[in-house]
N, C-alpha and C positions, 0 to 999 in steps of 0.2 A: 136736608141734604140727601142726595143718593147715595143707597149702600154701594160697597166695593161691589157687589154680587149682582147687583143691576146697572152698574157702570159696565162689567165687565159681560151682561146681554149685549149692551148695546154696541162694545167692541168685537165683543164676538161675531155678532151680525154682520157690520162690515168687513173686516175682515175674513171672512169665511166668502162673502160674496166674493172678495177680490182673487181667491184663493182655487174658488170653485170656475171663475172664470179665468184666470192661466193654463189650469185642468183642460178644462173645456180645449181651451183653445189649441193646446198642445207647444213644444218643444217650437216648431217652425212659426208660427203664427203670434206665439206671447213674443217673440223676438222682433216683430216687424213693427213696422210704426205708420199708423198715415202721411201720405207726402204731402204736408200740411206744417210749415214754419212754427216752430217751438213744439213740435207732437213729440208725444215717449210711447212708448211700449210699453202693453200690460206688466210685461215684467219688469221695464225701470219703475213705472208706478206704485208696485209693492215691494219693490227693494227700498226703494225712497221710502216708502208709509212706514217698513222696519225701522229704518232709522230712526225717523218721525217719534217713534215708540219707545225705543231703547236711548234717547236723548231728552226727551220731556218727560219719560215717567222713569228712568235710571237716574239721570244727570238731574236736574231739576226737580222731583216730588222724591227721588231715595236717597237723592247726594253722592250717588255714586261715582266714578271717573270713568266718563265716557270718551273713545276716539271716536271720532265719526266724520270722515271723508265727504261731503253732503254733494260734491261735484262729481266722484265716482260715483254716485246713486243714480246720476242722470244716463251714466254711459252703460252700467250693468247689463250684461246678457249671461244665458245659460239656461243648464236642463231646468224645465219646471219641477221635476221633483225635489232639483237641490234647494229651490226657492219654497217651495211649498212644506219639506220638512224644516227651513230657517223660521219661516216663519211658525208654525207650532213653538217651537223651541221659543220663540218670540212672546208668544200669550203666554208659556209658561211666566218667563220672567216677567212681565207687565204684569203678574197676578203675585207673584215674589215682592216686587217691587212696591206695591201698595198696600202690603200688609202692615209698614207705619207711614203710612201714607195720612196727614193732618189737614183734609181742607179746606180748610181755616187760617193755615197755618205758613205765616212765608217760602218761596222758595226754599230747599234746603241749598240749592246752588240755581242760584237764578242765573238767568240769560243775559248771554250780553249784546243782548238786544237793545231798542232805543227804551234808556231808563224811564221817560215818561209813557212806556206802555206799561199802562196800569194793569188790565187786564192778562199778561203773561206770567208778569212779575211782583205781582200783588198776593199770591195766594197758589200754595198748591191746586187747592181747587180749579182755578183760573186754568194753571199749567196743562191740565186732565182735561177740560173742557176741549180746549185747544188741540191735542192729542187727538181726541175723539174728531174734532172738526175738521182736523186732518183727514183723517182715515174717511167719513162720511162723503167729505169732499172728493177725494181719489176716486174712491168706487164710481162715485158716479162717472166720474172724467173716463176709467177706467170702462165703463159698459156702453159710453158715449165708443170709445178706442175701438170696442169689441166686436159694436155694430157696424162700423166703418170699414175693418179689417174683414169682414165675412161678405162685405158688400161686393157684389159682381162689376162693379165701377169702378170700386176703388184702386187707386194707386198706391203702392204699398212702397216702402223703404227702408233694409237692413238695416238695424242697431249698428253706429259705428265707433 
């Protein structure tokens, strides 16, 4: 099994990309969205990933009591900095979080997802994967956002 310490390269990696691209992008730009049905904003995409983070590896691999609005994560806008220091504060506690992190080891509070998904609900570990596949996932959706957004064609549309 992967240690915590290489788990937490490989969420670093993503997240730091997604991190470095709202930077990039700036306060005007992380806010806009492709005028393309169902698009978000770099910045709903890593407000949503926090979530993603603080609900599978808080609620689910530490048992902690999570709230988590997951419909407010779509509408999210603001300064990049206040997203960019959340999230820091975020890998802090995803690295808090896994310090009894078992996995091997069931849910400490599993999902109440469809019970015959074995794979979320089968094992911490499973839960972690998942997290990660999240995050991996976004980025890229997220640099797909970034290239469209800087495009001289493109049509852009306020976070509403």
């Amino acid at each position: 099994m992967i240690s915590v310490e290489d788990y937490l390269f490989y969420v670093d990696e993503a997240l730091d990309g997604m991190t470095a691209i709202v930077e990039d992008l700036g306060d005007h730009l992380a806010n806009l969205r492709p005028d393309v049905p169902g698009s978000n904003t770099p910045y709903v995409i890593l407000y949503h990933c926090l979530g993603v983070m603080e609900y599978w590896a808080g609620q689910v691999v530490a048992g902690r009591d999570v709230v988590r609005d997951r419909a407010a994560e779509f509408v999210a806008s603001g300064p990049v900095e206040d997203l960019v220091r959340r999230a820091r504060g975020a890998r802090v506690r995803l690295a808090e979080d896994l310090t009894g992190a078992e996995p091997a080891a069931p849910p400490r509070r599993p999902t109440a997802a469809d019970p015959d998904d074995a794979v979320v609900n089968r094992t911490q570990g499973g839960a972690l994967i998942h997290l990660y596949e999240e995050l991996a996932q976004h980025r890229g959706q997220m640099e797909g956002c970034r290239d469209v957004l800087r495009a001289p064609w493109a049509k852009l549309v306020r976070q509403t």
